[in-house]
LUMVEX-868714 format. One record per residue: residue number from 1; residue in three letters; x, y, z of N, C-alpha, C, CB in turn. Coordinates in nm, 3 decimals, decimal comma, padded with zeros to 5 digits, always signed. Atoms other than C-alpha are relative to their C-alpha. Glycine has a CB too. Layout:
<nodes>
NODE NUM ala X Y Z X Y Z X Y Z X Y Z
...
</nodes>
This chain:
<nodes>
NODE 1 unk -00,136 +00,019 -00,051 +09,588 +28,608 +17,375 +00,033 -00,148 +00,013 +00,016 +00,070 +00,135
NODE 2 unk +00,006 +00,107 +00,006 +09,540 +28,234 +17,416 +00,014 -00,034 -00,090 -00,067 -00,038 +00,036
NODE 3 unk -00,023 +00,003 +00,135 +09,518 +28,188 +17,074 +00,108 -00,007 -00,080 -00,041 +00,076 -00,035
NODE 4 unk -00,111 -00,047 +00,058 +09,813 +28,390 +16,993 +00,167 -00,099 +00,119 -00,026 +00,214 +00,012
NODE 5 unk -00,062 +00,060 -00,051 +10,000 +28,179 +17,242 -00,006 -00,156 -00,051 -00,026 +00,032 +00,115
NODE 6 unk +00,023 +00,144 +00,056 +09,890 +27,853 +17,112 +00,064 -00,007 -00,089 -00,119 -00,045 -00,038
NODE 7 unk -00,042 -00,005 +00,137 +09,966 +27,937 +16,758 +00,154 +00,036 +00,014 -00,089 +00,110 -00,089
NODE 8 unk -00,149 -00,068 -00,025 +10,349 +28,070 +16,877 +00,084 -00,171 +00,025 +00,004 +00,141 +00,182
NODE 9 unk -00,049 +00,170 -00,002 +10,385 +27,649 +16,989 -00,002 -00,066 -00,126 -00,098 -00,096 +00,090
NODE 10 unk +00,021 +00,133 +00,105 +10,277 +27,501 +16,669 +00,048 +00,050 -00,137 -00,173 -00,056 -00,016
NODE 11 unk -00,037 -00,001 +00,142 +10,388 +27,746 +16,392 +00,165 -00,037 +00,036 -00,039 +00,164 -00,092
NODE 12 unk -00,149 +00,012 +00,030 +10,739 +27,698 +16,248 +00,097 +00,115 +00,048 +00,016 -00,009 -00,151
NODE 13 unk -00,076 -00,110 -00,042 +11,013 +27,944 +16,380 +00,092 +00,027 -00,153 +00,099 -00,043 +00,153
NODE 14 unk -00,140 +00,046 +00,070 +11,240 +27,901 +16,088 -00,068 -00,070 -00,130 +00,111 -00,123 +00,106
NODE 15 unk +00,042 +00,101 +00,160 +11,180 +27,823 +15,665 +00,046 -00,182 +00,024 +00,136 +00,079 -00,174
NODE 16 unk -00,100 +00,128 -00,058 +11,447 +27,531 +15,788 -00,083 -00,137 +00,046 +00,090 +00,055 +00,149
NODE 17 unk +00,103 +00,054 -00,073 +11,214 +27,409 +16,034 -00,138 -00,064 -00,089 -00,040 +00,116 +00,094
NODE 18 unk +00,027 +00,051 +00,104 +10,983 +27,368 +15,748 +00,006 -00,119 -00,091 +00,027 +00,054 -00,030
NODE 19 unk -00,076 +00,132 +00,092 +11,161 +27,184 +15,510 +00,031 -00,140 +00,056 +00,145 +00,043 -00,045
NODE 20 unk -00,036 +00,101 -00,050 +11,279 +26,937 +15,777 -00,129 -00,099 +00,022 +00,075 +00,039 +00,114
NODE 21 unk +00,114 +00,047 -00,048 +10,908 +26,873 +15,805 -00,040 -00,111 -00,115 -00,106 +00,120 +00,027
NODE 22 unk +00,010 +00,067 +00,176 +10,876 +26,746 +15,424 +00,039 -00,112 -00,005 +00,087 +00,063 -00,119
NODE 23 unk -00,075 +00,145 -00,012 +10,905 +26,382 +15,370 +00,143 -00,004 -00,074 -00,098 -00,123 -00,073
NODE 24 unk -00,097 +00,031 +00,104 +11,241 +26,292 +15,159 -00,042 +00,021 -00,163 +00,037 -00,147 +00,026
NODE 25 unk +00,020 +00,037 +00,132 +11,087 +26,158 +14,855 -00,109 +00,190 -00,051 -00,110 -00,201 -00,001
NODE 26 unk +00,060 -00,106 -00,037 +10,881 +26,517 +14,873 +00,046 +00,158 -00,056 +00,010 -00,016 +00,134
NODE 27 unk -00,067 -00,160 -00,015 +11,095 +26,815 +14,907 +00,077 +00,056 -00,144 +00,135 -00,003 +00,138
NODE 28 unk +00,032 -00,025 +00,108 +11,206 +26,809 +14,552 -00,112 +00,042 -00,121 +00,035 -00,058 -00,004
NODE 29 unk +00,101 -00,041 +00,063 +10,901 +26,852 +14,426 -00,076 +00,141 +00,010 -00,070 -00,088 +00,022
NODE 30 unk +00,031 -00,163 -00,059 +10,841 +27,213 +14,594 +00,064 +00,100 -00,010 -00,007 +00,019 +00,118
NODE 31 unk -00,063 -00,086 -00,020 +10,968 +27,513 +14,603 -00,045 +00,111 +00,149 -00,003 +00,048 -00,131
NODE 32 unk +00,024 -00,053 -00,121 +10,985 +27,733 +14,916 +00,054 +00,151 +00,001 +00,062 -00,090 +00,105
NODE 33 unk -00,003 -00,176 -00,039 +10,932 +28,092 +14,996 -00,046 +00,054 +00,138 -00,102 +00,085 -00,100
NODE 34 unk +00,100 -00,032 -00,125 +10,817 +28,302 +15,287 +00,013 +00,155 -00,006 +00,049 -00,072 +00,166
NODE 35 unk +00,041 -00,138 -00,026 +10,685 +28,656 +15,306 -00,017 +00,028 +00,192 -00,165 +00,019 -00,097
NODE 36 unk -00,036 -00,096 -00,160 +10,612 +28,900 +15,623 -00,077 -00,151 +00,080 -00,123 +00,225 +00,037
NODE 37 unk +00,087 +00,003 -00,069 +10,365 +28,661 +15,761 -00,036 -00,188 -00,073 -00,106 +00,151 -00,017
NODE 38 unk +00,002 +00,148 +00,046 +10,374 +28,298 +15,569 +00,092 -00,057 -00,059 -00,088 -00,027 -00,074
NODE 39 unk -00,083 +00,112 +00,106 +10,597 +28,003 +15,464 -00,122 -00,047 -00,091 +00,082 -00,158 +00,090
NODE 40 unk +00,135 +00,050 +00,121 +10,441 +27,929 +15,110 +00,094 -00,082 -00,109 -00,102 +00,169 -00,101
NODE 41 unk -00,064 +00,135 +00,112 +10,537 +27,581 +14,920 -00,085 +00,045 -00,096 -00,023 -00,192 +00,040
NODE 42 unk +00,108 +00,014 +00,099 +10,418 +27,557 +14,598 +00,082 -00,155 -00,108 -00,025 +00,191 -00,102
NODE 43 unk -00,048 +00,116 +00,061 +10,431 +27,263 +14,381 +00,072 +00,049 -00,149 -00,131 -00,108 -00,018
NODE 44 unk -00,102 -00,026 +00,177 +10,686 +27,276 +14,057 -00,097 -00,092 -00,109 +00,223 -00,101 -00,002
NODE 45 unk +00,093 +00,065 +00,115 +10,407 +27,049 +13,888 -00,083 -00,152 +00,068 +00,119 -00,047 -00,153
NODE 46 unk +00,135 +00,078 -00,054 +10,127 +26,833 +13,932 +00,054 -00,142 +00,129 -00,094 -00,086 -00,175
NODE 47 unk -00,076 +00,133 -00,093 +10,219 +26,587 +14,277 -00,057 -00,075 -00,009 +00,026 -00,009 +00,134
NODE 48 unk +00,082 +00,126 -00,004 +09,945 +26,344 +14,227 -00,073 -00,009 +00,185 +00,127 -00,152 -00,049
NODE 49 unk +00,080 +00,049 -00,114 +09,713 +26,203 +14,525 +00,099 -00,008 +00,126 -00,069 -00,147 -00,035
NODE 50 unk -00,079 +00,030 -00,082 +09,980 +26,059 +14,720 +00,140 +00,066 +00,102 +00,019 -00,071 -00,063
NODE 51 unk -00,086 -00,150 -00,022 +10,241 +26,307 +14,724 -00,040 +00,114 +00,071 +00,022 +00,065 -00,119
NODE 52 unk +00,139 -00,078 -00,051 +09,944 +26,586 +14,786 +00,017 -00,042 +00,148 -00,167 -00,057 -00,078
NODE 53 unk +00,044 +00,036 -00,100 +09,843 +26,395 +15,072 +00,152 -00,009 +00,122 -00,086 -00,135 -00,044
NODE 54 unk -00,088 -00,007 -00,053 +10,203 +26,342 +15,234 +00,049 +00,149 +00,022 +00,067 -00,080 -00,055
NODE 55 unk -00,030 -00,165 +00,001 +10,316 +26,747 +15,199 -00,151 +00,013 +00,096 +00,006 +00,103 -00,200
NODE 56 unk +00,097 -00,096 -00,072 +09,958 +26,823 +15,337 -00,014 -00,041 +00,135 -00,139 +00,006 -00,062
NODE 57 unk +00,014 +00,082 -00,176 +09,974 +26,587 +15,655 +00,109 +00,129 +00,058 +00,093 -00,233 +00,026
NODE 58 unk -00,113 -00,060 -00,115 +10,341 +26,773 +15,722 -00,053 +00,178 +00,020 +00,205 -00,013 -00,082
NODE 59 unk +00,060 -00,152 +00,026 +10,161 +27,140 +15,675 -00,105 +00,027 +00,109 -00,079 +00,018 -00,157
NODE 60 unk +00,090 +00,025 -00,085 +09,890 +27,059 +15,888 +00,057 -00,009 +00,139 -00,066 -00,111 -00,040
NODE 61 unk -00,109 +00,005 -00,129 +10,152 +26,925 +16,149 +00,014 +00,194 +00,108 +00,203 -00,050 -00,107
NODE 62 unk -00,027 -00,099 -00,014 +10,199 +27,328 +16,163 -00,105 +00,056 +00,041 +00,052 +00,041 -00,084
NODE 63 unk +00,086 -00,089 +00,018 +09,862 +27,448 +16,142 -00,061 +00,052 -00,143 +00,053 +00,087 +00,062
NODE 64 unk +00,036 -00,068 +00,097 +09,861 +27,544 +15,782 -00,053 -00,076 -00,115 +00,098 +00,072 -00,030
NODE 65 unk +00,096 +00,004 +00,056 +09,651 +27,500 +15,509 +00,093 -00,031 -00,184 -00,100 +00,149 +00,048
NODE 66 unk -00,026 -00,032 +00,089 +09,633 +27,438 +15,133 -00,094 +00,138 -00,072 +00,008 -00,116 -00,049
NODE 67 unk +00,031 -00,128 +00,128 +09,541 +27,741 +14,870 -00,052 -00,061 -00,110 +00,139 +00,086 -00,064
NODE 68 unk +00,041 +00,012 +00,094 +09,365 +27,641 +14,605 -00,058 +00,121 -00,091 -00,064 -00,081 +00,029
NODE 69 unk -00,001 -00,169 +00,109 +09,388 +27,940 +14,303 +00,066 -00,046 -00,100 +00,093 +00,161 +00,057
NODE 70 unk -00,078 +00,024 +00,066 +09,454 +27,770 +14,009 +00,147 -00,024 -00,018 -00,027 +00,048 -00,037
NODE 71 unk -00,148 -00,012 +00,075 +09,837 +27,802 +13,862 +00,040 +00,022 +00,108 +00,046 +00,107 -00,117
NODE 72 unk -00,079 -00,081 -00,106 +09,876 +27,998 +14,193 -00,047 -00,050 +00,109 -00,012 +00,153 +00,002
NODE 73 unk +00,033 +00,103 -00,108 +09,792 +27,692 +14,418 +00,154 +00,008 +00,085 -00,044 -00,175 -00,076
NODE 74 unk -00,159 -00,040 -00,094 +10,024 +27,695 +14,716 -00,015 -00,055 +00,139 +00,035 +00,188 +00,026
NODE 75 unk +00,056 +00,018 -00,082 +10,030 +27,552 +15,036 +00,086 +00,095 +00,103 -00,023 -00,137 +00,013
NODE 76 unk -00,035 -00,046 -00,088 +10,073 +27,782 +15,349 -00,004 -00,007 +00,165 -00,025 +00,067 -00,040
NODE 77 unk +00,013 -00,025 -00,068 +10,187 +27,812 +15,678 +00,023 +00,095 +00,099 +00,003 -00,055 -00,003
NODE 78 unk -00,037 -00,103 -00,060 +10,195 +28,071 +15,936 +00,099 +00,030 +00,034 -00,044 +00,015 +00,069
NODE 79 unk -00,139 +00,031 -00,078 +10,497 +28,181 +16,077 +00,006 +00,069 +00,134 +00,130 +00,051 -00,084
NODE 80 unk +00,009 -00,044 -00,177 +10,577 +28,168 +16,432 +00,060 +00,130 +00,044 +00,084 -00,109 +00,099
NODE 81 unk -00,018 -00,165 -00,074 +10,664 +28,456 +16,684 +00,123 -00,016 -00,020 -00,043 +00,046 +00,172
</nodes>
């Protein structure tokens, strides 16, 4: 229950909420979806080191993670209560 209370502060409420998280130079480079249970970026094509590393700081911000699955690389985060 602690847990599930913690995680209710730090995920995103809102795709919105999301996006606002994304640097500028950034948010073109993604595309954005979200199913029952995750917001899931995925890159439109290779971001390089730097890029990578900026998207994954703001993902993290959340709690969430990258995917690594080939073609079907993606980065996700949970979505809040």
């Amino acid at each position: 229950e602690a847990i599930n209370g913690l995680l209710a502060k730090i995920c995103p409420k809102s795709l919105e909420e999301v996006k606002t998280s994304i640097p500028q130079e950034c948010k073109e480079l993604i595309t954005y979806e979200e199913n029952q249970k995750y917001y899931i970026l995925k890159p439109k094509a290779f971001l390089g080191s730097e890029n990578f590393g900026k998207i994954l700081n703001a993902i993290r911000g959340f709690g969430g993670e990258y995917v690594s699955a080939g073609k079907n690389s993606h980065f996700r985060i949970l979505k809040g209560a």
